[in-house]
BAMARLUM-836704 format. One record per residue (C-alpha): z, y, x. Coordinates in steps of 0.05 Angstrom, whole numbers. Each point is the difference from the previous one (the first is absolute). Layout:
{node {Z,Y,X}}
...
//
This chain:
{node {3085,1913,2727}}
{node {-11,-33,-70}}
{node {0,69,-26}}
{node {-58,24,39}}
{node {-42,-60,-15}}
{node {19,7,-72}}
{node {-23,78,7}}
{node {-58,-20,31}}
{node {-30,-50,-44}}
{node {20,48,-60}}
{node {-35,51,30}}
{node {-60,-40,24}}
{node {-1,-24,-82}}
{node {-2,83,-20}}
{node {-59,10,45}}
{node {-36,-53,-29}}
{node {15,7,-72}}
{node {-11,72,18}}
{node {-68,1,24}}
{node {-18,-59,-38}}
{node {25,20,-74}}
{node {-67,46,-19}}
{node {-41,-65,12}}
{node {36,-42,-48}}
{node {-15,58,-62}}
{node {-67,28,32}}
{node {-60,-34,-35}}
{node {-50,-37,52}}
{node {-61,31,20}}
{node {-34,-71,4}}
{node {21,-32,-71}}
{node {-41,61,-42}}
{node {-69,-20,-27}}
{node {-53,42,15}}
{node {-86,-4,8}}
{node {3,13,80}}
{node {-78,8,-18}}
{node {-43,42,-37}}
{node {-2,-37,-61}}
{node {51,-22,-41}}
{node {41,-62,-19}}
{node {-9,-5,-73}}
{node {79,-29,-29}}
{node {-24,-52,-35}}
{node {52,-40,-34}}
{node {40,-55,43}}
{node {-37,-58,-44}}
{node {-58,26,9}}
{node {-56,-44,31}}
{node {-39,48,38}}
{node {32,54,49}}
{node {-46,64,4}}
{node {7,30,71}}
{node {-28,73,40}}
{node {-36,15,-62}}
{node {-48,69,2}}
{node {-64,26,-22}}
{node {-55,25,37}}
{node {-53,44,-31}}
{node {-54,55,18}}
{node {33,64,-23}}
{node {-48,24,-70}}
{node {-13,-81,-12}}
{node {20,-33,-53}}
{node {11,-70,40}}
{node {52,-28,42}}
{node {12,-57,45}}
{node {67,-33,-12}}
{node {29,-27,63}}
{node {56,-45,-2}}
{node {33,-72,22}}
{node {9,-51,-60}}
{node {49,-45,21}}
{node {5,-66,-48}}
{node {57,-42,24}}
{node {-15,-42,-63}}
{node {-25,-62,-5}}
{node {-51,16,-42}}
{node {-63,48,-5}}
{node {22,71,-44}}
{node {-30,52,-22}}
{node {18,76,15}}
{node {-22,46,-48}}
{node {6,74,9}}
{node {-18,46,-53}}
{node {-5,77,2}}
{node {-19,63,-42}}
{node {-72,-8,12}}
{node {-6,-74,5}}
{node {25,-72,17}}
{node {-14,-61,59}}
{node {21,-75,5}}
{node {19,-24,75}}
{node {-1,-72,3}}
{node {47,-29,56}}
{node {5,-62,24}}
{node {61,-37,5}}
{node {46,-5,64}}
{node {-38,56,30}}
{node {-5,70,28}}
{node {-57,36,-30}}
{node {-31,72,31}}
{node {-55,48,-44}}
{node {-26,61,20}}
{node {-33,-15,70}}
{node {-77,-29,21}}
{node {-17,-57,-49}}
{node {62,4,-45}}
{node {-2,77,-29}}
{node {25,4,-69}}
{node {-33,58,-38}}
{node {40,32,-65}}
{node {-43,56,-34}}
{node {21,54,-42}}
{node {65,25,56}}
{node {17,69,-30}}
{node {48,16,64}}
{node {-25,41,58}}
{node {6,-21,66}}
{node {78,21,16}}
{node {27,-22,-65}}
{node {16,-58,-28}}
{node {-32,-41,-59}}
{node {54,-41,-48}}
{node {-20,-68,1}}
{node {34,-57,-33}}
{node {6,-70,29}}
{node {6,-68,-38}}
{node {0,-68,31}}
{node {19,-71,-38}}
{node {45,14,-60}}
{node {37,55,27}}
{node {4,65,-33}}
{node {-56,52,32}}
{node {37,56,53}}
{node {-30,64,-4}}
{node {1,39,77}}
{node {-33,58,26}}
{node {-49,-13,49}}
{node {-22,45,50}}
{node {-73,21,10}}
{node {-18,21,68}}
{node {-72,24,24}}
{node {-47,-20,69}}
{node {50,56,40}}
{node {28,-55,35}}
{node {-33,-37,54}}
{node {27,-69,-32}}
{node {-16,16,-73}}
{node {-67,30,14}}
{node {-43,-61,-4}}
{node {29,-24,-65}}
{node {-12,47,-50}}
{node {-64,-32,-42}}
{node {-70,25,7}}
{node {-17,73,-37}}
{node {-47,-19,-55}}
{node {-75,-3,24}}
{node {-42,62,-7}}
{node {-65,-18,-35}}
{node {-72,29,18}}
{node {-3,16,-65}}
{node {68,39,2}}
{node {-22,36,53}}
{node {-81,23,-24}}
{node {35,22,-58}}
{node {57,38,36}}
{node {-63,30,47}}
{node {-31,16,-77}}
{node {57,36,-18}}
{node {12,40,63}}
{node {-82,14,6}}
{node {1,33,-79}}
{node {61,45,11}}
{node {-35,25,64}}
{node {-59,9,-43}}
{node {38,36,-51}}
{node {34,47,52}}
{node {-67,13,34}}
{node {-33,18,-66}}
{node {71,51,-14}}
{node {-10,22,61}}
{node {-72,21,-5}}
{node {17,35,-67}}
{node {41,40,28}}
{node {-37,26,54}}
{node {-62,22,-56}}
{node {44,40,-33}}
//
């Protein structure tokens, strides 16, 4: 009788190490860092002051100008300032301390000019907060395609009256000129 309790228990242990064994080697799903979002976490250092979250651009494919969209999250207690500089250009984010900060949407759009990236790429930026060293990361610029992006991208620069008499100008003498060709040809 002890023998088949003995047998059972060691085989009870077999199945369990059995079945159990690829969990203990097999990384977890749930302990890898990733943006679940379209933006991206920017890895700023551990010591840094200021955690840059779901970061993206939006932008009007042919535009120069992009809406940066992000969370600032300063779990400081004191204000900072986020500076992100680029190919084309540079911006200051002021954040205040113990707080959670969001740009990009209504009243709180945050404008950087000069974004050489097209819509589907994705524009190196680099991040500095406090006196930790700046942390360059791609950021990825995204167009109006999708429903939830398509009221951020900033305004298309104004057309002016005067832009547009002088486009009709245009347009009205090269008519003119092909009327005129046109004319000459059929004389001769």
């Amino acid at each position: 009788m002890k023998t088949r309790s003995l047998a059972s228990v060691a085989l009870g242990a077999a199945v369990i190490l059995g079945t159990a064994g690829c969990g203990a080697i097999t990384p977890q799903a749930t302990t890898i860092d990733f943006s679940p979002s379209d933006g991206v976490n920017v890895a700023v250092p551990d010591d840094a002051p200021v955690q840059i979250l779901n970061a993206l651009l939006v932008k009007n494919d042919g535009e120069a100008d992009a809406n940066f969209v992000a969370a600032l999250v300063n779990d400081s207690d004191s204000d900072q300032t986020v500076t992100l500089s680029w190919d084309g250009g540079s911006a200051a984010i002021d954040v205040p301390a113990d707080s959670v900060a969001s740009y990009g949407a209504d009243d709180s759009a945050l404008l950087l000019t000069n974004i050489s990236a097209a819509p589907g790429a994705t524009e190196e930026i680099v991040f500095q907060a406090g006196a930790t060293e700046g942390v360059a990361q791609g950021i990825q610029v995204f167009d109006t395609e999708l429903a939830h992006l398509s009221t951020l991208a900033p305004e298309p620069a104004p057309t002016t009256d005067a832009d547009e008499s002088a486009d009709d100008d245009a347009a009205d003498e090269e008519q003119t000129a092909d009327d005129e060709a046109a004319a000459d040809e059929a004389e001769h």
